[in-house]
N, C-alpha and C positions, 0 to 999 in steps of 0.2 A: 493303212486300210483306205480303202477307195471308197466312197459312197456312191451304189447306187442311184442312179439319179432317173427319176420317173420323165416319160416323154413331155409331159405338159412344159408348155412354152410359157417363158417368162414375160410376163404383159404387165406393162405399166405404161402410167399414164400424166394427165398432165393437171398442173396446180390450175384450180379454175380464177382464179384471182389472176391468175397471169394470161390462160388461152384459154381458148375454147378448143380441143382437138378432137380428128376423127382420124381415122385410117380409114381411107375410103378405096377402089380401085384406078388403077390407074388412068382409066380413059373420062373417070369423075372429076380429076383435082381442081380443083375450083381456079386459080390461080395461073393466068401467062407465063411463060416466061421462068419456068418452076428452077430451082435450085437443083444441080445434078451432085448425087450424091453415090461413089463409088467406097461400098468395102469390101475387104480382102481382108484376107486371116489375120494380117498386123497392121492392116491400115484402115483410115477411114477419111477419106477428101472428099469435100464440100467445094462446089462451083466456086460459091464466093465467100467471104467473111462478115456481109454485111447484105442488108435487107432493110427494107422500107415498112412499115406498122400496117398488119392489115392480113387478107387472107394471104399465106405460103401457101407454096406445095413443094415439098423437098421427094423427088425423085431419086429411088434408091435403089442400086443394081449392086449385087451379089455377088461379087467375080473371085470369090471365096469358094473352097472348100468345106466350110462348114455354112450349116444355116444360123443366121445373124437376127440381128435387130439396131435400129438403132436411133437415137433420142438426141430430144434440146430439154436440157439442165436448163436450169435456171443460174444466177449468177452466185448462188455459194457450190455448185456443183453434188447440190445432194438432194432438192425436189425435180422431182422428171415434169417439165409440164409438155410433152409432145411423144410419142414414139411409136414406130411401126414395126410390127413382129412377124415373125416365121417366114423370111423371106431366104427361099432355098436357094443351094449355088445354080446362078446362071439366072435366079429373075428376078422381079423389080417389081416395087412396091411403093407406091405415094402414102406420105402424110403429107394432109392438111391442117394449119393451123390457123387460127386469127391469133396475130402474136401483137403482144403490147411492146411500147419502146423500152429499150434496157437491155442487160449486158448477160448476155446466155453462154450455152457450151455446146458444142457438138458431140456424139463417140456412136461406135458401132460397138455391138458384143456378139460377135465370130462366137460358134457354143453355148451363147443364151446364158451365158453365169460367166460371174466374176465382176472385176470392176472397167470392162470392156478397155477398145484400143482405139490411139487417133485423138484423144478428148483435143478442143480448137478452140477458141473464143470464138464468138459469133454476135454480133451487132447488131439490133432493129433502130432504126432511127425514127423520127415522123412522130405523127400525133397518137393523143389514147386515141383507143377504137370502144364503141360500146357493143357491149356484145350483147347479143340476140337470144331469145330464144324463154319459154314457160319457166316459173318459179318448180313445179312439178321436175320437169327436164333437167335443171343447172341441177335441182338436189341430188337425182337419178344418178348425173355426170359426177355428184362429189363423190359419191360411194361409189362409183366405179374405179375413180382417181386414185381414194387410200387405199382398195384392194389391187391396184398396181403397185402402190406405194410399199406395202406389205411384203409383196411378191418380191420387188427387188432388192428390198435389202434381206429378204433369208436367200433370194440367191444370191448375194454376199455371201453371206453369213457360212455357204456350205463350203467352197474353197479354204473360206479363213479359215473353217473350225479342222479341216482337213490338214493344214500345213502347220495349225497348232498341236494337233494331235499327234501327227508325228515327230513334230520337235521333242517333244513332251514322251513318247512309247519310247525314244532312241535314246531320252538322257539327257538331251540339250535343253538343260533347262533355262539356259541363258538367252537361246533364241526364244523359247518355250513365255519364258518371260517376259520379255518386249512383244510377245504376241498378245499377250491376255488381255490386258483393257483394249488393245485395238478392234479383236475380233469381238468382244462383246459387245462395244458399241454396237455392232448392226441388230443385235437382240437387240437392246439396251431401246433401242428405239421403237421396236413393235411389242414389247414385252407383252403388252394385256392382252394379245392375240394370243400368245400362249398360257396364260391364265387360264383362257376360257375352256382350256382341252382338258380338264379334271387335273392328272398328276405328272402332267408332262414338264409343266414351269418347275415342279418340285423336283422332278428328276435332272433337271438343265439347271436349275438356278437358286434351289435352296441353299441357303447357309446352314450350317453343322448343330447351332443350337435349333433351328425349326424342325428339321431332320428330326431328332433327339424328343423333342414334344409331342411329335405327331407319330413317333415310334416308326418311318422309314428309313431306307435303306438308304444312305446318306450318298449321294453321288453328282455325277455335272460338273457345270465350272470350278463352284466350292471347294470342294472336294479334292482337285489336280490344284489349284492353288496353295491350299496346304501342303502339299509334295513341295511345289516349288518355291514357295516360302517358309523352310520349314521352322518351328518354332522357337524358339530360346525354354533353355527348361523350366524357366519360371513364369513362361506366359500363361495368361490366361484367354479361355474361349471369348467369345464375343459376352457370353451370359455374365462375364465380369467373377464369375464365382469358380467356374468347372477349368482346372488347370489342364492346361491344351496338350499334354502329352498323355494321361490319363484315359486307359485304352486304347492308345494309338501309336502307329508305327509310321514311319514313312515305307512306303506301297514301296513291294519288289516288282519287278523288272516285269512279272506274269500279270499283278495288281493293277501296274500301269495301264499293261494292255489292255486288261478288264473296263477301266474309266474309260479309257482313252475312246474305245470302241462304243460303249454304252454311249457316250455322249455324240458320237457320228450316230450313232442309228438315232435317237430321240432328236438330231436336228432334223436326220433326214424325215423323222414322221411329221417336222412340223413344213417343211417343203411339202412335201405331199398334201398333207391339208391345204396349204395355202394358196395352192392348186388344182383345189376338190371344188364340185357345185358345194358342198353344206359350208365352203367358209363364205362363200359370195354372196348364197342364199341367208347366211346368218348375219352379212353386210345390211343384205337389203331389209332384211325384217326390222333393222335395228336404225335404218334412215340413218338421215344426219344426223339425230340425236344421239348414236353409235359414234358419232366423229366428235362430236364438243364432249361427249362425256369421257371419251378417248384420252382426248388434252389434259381433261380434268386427272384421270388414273394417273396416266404418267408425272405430274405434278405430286401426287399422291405419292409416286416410289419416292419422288427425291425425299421428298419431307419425313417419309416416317423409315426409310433404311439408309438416305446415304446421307445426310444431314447428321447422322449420328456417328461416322464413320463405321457403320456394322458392317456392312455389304460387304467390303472385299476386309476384310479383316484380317488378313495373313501381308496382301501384298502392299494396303493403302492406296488404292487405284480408284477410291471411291469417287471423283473427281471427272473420274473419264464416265463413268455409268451416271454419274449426275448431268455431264452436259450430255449425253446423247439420249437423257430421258425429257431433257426440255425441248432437244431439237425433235422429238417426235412430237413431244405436246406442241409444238410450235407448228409443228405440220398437219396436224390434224388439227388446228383451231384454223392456220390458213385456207384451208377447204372450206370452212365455212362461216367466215369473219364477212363478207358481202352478203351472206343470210340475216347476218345481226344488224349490217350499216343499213342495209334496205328498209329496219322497222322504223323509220325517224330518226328522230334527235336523241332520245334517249339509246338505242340501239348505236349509233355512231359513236355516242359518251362511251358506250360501254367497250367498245371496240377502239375507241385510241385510249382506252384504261389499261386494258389488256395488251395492249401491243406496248404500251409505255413498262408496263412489269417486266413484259418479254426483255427488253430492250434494257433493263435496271438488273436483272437477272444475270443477262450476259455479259453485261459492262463487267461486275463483280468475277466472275467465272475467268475471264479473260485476263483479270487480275493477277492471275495464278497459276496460267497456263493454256494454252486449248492440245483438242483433241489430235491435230496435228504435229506440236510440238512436244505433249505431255504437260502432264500436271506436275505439281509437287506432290510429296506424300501425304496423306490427308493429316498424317500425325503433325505435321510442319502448319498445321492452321491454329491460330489463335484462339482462345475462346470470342474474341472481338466478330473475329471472321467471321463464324459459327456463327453470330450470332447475327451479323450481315447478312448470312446466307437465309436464316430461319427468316429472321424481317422481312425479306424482298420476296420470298416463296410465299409468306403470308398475304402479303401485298397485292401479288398476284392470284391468289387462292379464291381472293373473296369477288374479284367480277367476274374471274375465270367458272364460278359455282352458279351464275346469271346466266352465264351462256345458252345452256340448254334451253331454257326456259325462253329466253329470248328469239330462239333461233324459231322454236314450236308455233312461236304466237301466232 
């Protein structure tokens, strides 16, 4: 099954600790000498590879059949800090950026979704630049940034969950399998956006014992990962007590179709949202304080579902949804960590506290795998480990819970 996919253009945008960007027109671009940037449905060429600290203007022409977009990563290739959108075949479109020095990416995405074509290193050399502009304005810009941020990983998220779903309706549970912690990461990373929609996170990402408590109809990831991990007859559910075969089957062939397709439509309702005025407008009600408190939730999943290996409890992939729950908390605390450095000396303490967790957090994590190469099976953790994991998440918990407050003052 195809999803559906609503016209709204996929717009993201740029970490402000790295740029300051605009999409502006193209007779505006601030910058000589601009960067020419040509894509086509499978490519994406950049003038040059390398650039001097300060305002760009990366000139973008369209010589595609489909309408594109197309962005500067940062250097783990997973915060967008630049990018210009809906630019149709046959025209062109400037971004402007003040880019700091350091090691970026290029790609265009031909179709507005997926994980676009072309991706290129790309180099700024030269000095920091300081950048400009009202304390008012840069917060304006942060909450613009994570509702790009949002945007692009569910358009992730629709592809993946679409090539999952049919590995998984056909039978392949083996491909089906090596899909699942991949494609949840890009949830995994905006999770508390879909929290906030009443019973949509319940339907995408309940587990079988919360199901069971709140007396719903048990469905989403959960749910197709018990098919594809199916139990041993003496397991038990996550509840430690309800033996995991105990009214349940593994889904026929029509059952499957049934999840498989429930779970495309409930991603596709959260694409739409996240592409609606009410989720922008519930950005902006919510300020930056919607961002440090953001950091804070997702800190929150790890601690109290995957730290306990409950979360993926069939397949033990808890490892993949823990790191892609810090890399979001990590991305919405970078939007607004130069809010915290700005209040003084205490604000700066607080800010290489927190980035020092970050950084003790990931060491550990890296221990045991990352999200590119895979984890180990959480069951393969030690009680030591566990308890490594719990210590350093605490450690982090407690300036991470300052932030807010700090950022307000």
């Amino acid at each position: 099954m195809t999803l559906h996919r609503t016209s709204s253009v996929l717009a993201v945008a740029g970490l402000t600790a790295l740029v300051l960007a605009g999409c502006v027109a193209k007779s505006d671009a601030a910058a000589s000498g601009a960067l020419r940037v040509e894509s086509t449905d499978g490519t994406c060429a950049v003038s040059a590879p390398t650039a001097t600290s300060g305002t760009l203007a990366f000139d973008v022409t369209n010589a595609g059949e489909q309408v594109t977009e197309f962005y500067l990563l940062a250097d783990d290739g997973l915060r967008i800090v630049g990018e210009v959108e809906n630019i149709a075949p046959g025209a062109s479109r400037t971004l402007t950026v003040v880019a700091q020095p350091g090691e970026y990416f290029t790609v265009c995405k031909p179709g507005m979704i997926g994980d676009g074509v072309g991706r290129a290193g790309f180099t700024v050399t030269g000095d920091q630049v300081v950048a400009a502009g009202d304390d008012a304005q840069q917060k304006q810009e942060a909450v613009a940034l994570y509702a790009a941020f949002v945007k692009d990983q569910v358009g992730r998220l629709v592809p993946a969950v679409e090539d999952f779903v049919t590995a998984y309706e056909s039978g392949d549970d083996v491909s089906a399998q090596e899909q699942y912690p991949q494609v949840r990461a890009f949830y995994e990373r905006i999770e508390p956006v879909a929290e906030s929609l009443g019973n949509l996170d319940p339907r995408i990402d309940y587990r079988e014992v919360d199901a069971v408590a709140e007396g719903l109809d048990w469905t989403g990831f959960h749910r197709i990962e018990k098919d594809l991990w199916v139990p041993a007859q003496d397991a038990l559910n996550a509840d430690g007590e309800t033996p995991a075969w105990q009214d349940w089957a593994p889904s026929t062939a029509s059952e499957r179709a049934a999840f498989g397709d429930a779970l495309l439509a409930d991603v596709q309702e959260l694409y739409d949202y996240v592409h609606s005025d009410d989720f922008r407008t519930a950005l902006d009600q919510q300020g930056v304080a919607g961002l440090s408190n953001g950091a804070i939730a997702l800190l929150d999943e790890v601690a109290t579902g995957k730290i306990s290996g409950e979360e993926d409890w069939w397949s033990g992939t808890d490892l993949w949804d823990f790191a892609a729950n810090v890399e979001g908390s990590k991305m919405a605390f970078s939007l607004v960590e130069e809010f915290a450095n700005s209040k003084g000396a205490a604000g700066e303490a607080l800010v290489a506290e927190i980035e020092s967790g970050y950084a003790d957090l990931e060491a550990s994590l890296a221990a045991h795998g990352s999200l590119e190469r895979g984890f180990v099976h959480y069951r393969e953790l030690t009680e030591a480990d566990k308890r490594e994991f719990t210590d350093l998440i605490n450690a982090l918990a407690e300036p991470l819970s300052q932030l807010t407050v700090t950022v307000l003052e």
